[in-house]
Backbone bond lengths (Angstrom), bond angles and torsions (degrees), N, CA, C in turn:
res aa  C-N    CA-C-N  psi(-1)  N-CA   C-N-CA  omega(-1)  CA-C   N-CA-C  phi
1 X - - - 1.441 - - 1.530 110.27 -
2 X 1.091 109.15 -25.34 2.101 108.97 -176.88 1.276 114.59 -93.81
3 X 1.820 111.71 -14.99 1.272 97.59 160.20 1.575 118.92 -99.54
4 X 1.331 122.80 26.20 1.596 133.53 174.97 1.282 109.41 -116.11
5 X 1.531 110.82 -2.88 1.515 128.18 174.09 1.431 104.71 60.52
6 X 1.493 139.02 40.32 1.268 149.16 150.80 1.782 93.72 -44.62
7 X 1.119 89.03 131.75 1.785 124.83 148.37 1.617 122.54 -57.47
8 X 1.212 104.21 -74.79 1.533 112.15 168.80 1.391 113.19 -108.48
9 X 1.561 121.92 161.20 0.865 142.27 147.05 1.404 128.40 -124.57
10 X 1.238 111.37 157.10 1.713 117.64 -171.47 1.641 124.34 -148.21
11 X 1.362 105.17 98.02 1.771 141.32 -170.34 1.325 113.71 -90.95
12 X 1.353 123.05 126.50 1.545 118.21 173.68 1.633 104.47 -47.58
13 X 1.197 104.28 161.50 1.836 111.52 -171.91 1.625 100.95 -103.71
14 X 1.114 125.94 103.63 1.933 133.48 169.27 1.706 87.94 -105.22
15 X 1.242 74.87 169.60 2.068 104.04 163.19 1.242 96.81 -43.83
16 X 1.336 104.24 -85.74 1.790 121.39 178.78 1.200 142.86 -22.48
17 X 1.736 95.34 -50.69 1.599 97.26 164.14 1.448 122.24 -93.99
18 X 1.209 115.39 0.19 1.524 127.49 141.08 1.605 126.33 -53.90
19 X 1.111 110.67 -47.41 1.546 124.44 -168.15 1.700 89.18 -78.42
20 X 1.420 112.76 -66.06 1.492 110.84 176.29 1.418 126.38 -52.52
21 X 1.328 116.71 -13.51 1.733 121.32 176.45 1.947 93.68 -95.67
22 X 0.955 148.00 -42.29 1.460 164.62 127.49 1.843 93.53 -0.95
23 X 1.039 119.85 -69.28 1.982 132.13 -175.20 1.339 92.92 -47.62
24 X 1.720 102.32 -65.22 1.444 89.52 -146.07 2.084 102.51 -98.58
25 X 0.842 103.67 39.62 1.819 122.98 -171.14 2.295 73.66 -112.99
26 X 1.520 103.25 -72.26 1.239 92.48 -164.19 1.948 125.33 -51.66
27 X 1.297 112.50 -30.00 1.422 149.11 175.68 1.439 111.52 -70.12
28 X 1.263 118.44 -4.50 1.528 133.99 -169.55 1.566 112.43 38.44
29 X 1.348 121.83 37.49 1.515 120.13 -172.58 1.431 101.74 -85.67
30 X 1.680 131.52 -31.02 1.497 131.30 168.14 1.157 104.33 -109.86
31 X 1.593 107.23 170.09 1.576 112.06 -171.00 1.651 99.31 -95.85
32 X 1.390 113.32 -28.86 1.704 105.43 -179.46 1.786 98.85 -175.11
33 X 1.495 87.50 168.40 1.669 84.64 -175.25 1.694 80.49 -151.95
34 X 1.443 105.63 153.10 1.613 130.89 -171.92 2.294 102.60 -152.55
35 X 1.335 81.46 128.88 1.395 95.88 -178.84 1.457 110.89 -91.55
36 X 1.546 121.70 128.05 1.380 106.37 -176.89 1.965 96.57 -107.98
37 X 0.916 93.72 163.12 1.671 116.90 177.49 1.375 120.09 -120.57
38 X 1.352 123.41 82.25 1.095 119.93 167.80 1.552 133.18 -134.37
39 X 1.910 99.92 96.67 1.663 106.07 -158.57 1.062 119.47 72.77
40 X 1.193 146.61 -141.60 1.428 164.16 -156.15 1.514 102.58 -81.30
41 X 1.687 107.83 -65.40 1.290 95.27 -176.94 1.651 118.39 -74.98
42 X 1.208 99.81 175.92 2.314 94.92 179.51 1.889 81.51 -142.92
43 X 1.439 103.71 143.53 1.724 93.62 170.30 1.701 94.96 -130.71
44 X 1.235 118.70 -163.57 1.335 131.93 -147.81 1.807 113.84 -133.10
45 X 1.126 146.34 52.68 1.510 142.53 -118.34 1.966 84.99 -110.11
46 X 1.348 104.70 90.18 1.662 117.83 163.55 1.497 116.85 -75.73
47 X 1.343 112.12 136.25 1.494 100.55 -166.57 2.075 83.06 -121.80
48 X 1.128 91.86 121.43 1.788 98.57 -171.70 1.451 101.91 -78.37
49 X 1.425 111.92 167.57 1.513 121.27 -178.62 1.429 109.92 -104.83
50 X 0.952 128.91 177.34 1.137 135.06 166.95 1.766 110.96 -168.49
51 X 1.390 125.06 -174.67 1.571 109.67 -125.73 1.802 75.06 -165.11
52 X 1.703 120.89 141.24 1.201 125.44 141.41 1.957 101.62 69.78
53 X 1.262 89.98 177.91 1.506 94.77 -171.92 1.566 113.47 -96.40
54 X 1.485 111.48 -17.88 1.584 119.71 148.00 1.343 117.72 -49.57
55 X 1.601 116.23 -14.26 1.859 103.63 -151.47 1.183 119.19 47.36
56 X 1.278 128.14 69.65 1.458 121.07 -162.33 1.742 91.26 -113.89
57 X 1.792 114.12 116.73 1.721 121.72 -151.63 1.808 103.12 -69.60
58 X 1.440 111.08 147.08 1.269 120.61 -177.71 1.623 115.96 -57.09
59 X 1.195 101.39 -39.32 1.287 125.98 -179.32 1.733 111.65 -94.11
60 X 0.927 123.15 101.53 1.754 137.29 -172.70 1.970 92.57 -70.78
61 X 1.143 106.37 -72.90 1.351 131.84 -152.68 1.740 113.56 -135.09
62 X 1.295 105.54 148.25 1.221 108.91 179.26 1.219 95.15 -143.89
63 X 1.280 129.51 144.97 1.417 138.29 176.79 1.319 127.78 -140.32
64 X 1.724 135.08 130.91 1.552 108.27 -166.58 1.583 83.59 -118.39
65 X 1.657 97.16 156.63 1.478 120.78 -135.90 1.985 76.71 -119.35
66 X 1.494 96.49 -75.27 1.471 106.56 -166.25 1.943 111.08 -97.60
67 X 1.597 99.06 117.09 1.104 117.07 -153.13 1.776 94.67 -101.19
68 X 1.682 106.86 163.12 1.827 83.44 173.00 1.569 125.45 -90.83
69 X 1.508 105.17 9.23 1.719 127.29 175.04 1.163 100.75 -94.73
70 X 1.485 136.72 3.23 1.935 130.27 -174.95 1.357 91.22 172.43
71 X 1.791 114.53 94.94 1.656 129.14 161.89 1.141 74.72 -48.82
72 X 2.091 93.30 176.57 1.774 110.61 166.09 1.148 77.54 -143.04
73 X 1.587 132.74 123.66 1.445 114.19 141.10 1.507 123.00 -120.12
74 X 1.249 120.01 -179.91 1.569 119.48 176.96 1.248 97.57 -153.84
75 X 1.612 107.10 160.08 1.538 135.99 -172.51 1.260 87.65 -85.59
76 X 1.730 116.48 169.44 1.036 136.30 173.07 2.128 106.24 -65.45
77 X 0.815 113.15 -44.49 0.776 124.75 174.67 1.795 144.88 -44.92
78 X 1.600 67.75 -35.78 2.022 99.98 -173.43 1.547 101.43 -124.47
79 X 1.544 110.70 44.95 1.992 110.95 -175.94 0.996 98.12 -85.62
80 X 1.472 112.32 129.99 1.767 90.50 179.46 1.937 113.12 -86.93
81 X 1.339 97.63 -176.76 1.493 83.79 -175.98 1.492 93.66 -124.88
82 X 1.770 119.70 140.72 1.225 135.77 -174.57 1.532 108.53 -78.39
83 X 1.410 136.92 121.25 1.239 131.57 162.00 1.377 121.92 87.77
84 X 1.625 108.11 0.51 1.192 113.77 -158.78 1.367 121.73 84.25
85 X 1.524 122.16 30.38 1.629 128.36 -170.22 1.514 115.81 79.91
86 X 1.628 109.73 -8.17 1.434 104.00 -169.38 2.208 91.03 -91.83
87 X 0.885 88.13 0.79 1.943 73.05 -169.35 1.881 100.51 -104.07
88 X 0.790 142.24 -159.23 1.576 171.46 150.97 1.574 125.11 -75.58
89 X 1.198 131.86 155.50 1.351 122.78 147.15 1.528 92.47 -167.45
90 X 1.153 117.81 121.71 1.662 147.25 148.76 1.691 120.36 -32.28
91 X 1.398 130.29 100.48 1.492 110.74 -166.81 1.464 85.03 -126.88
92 X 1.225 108.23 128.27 1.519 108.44 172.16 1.949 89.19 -86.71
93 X 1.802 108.82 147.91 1.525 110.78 -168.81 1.910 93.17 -141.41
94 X 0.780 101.05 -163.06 1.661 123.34 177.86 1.575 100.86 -73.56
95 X 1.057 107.18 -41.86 1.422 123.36 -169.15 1.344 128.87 -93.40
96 X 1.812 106.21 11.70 1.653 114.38 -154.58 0.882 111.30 69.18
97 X 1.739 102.40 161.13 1.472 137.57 171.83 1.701 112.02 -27.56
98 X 1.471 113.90 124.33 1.457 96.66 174.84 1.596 107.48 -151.44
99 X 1.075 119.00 154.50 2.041 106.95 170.53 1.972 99.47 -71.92
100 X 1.622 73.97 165.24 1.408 84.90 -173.89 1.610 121.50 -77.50
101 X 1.145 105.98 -6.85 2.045 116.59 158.27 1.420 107.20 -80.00
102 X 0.910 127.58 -17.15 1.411 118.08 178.07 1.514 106.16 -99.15
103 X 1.414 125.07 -24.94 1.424 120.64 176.91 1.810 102.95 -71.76
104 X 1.462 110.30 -34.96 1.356 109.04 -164.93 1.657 97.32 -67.40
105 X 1.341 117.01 -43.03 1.767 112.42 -171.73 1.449 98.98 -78.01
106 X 0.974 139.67 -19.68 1.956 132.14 -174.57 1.670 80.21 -85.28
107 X 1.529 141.77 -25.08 1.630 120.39 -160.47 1.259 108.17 52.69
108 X 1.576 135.26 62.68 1.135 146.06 163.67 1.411 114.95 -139.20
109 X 1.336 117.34 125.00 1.868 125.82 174.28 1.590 93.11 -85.80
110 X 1.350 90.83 164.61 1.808 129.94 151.15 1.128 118.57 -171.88
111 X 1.358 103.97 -150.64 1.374 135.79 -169.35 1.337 105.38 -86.43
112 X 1.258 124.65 113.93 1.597 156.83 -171.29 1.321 91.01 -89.02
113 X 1.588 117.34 110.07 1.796 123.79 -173.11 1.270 96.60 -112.37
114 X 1.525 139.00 -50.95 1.453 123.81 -175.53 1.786 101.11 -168.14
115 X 1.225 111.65 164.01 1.899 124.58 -170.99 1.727 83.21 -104.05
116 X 1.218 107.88 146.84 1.788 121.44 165.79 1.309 79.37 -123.07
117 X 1.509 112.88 144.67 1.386 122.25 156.44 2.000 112.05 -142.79
Protein backbone atom coordinates (compact mmCIF):
# COMPACT_ATOMS: atom_id res chain seq x y z
CA UNK A 1 0.00 0.00 0.00
CA UNK A 2 3.00 2.77 0.54
CA UNK A 3 4.37 1.98 -2.52
CA UNK A 4 0.81 2.71 -4.44
CA UNK A 5 0.81 5.72 -2.17
CA UNK A 6 -2.62 4.62 -0.49
CA UNK A 7 -3.89 6.94 2.19
CA UNK A 8 -5.45 4.33 4.29
CA UNK A 9 -5.01 1.02 4.98
CA UNK A 10 -7.11 -1.71 6.56
CA UNK A 11 -5.65 -4.96 8.70
CA UNK A 12 -7.57 -7.39 10.80
CA UNK A 13 -7.25 -5.95 14.51
CA UNK A 14 -4.96 -8.70 16.97
CA UNK A 15 -3.04 -7.58 20.11
CA UNK A 16 -0.09 -7.35 17.81
CA UNK A 17 -1.13 -5.40 15.18
CA UNK A 18 -2.43 -3.10 17.68
CA UNK A 19 0.73 -2.94 19.73
CA UNK A 20 2.62 -2.58 16.29
CA UNK A 21 0.23 0.32 14.98
CA UNK A 22 0.83 1.82 18.88
CA UNK A 23 5.19 1.58 17.83
CA UNK A 24 4.89 3.07 14.90
CA UNK A 25 1.94 5.92 15.97
CA UNK A 26 4.79 6.49 18.76
CA UNK A 27 7.85 6.60 15.99
CA UNK A 28 5.72 9.00 13.91
CA UNK A 29 5.94 6.52 10.85
CA UNK A 30 1.75 6.83 10.45
CA UNK A 31 -0.30 9.75 10.90
CA UNK A 32 -3.14 7.79 12.99
CA UNK A 33 -4.78 4.53 13.33
CA UNK A 34 -8.68 3.94 14.44
CA UNK A 35 -10.13 0.48 15.24
CA UNK A 36 -13.40 -0.34 13.66
CA UNK A 37 -15.92 -2.80 15.32
CA UNK A 38 -18.06 -4.46 13.32
CA UNK A 39 -19.67 -7.88 14.79
CA UNK A 40 -17.34 -10.60 14.91
CA UNK A 41 -14.84 -9.19 12.84
CA UNK A 42 -12.79 -5.75 14.37
CA UNK A 43 -10.19 -4.36 11.57
CA UNK A 44 -7.33 -1.90 12.01
CA UNK A 45 -7.72 1.50 9.64
CA UNK A 46 -3.73 2.92 9.44
CA UNK A 47 -3.58 6.15 7.91
CA UNK A 48 0.21 6.14 6.35
CA UNK A 49 2.50 9.18 6.22
CA UNK A 50 4.08 10.48 3.67
CA UNK A 51 6.86 13.22 3.39
CA UNK A 52 7.68 16.25 0.75
CA UNK A 53 5.86 17.09 -2.37
CA UNK A 54 6.96 13.70 -4.04
CA UNK A 55 5.06 11.95 -1.08
CA UNK A 56 8.06 10.21 -0.60
CA UNK A 57 6.48 7.08 2.25
CA UNK A 58 7.70 7.27 5.95
CA UNK A 59 8.19 3.83 5.96
CA UNK A 60 10.83 2.72 3.00
CA UNK A 61 10.83 -0.99 3.99
CA UNK A 62 9.58 -3.32 6.37
CA UNK A 63 11.17 -6.53 7.01
CA UNK A 64 10.29 -9.62 9.31
CA UNK A 65 13.29 -10.73 11.19
CA UNK A 66 11.60 -13.43 13.58
CA UNK A 67 9.67 -15.99 11.70
CA UNK A 68 7.53 -18.91 13.50
CA UNK A 69 10.07 -21.66 11.75
CA UNK A 70 13.36 -19.50 13.35
CA UNK A 71 12.48 -17.08 16.68
CA UNK A 72 15.31 -14.35 16.59
CA UNK A 73 16.04 -13.09 19.88
CA UNK A 74 18.68 -10.79 21.49
CA UNK A 75 19.81 -9.59 24.94
CA UNK A 76 19.66 -6.14 25.78
CA UNK A 77 22.94 -5.94 25.25
CA UNK A 78 23.45 -7.49 21.75
CA UNK A 79 20.18 -5.20 20.07
CA UNK A 80 21.19 -4.72 17.00
CA UNK A 81 20.85 -1.35 15.52
CA UNK A 82 18.95 -0.88 12.02
CA UNK A 83 20.73 1.42 9.46
CA UNK A 84 23.10 2.55 11.73
CA UNK A 85 20.30 3.95 14.33
CA UNK A 86 18.68 5.65 11.41
CA UNK A 87 16.05 2.62 10.82
CA UNK A 88 13.56 0.85 13.52
CA UNK A 89 13.33 -2.61 14.86
CA UNK A 90 10.16 -3.96 16.73
CA UNK A 91 11.12 -6.20 19.94
CA UNK A 92 8.32 -7.82 21.41
CA UNK A 93 9.80 -7.80 25.57
CA UNK A 94 8.22 -8.68 28.97
CA UNK A 95 6.98 -5.37 28.86
CA UNK A 96 5.32 -5.23 25.27
CA UNK A 97 6.00 -4.18 21.96
CA UNK A 98 8.82 -1.64 21.97
CA UNK A 99 11.66 -0.01 19.43
CA UNK A 100 14.87 -1.11 19.91
CA UNK A 101 16.13 2.37 21.80
CA UNK A 102 13.70 1.95 24.15
CA UNK A 103 14.53 -1.78 24.85
CA UNK A 104 18.25 -0.69 25.14
CA UNK A 105 17.30 2.16 28.01
CA UNK A 106 14.54 -0.25 29.95
CA UNK A 107 17.91 -3.04 29.71
CA UNK A 108 15.48 -5.59 28.50
CA UNK A 109 15.94 -8.29 25.39
CA UNK A 110 13.36 -10.15 23.24
CA UNK A 111 11.99 -11.23 20.42
CA UNK A 112 13.22 -9.25 17.30
CA UNK A 113 9.70 -9.17 15.09
CA UNK A 114 10.73 -6.99 12.06
CA UNK A 115 13.41 -3.76 10.85
CA UNK A 116 11.16 -0.60 9.40
CA UNK A 117 13.49 1.33 7.44
Amino acid sequence: ANLAKHQIVQIPLTKVTKSIAQVLLREELINSFEELRNGTQSSLLLSLKYTGKTRTPSIQKIQRISKPGLRIYSGAKKMPRVLGGFGTAIISTSNGLMTDTEARQKNVGGEILCYIT
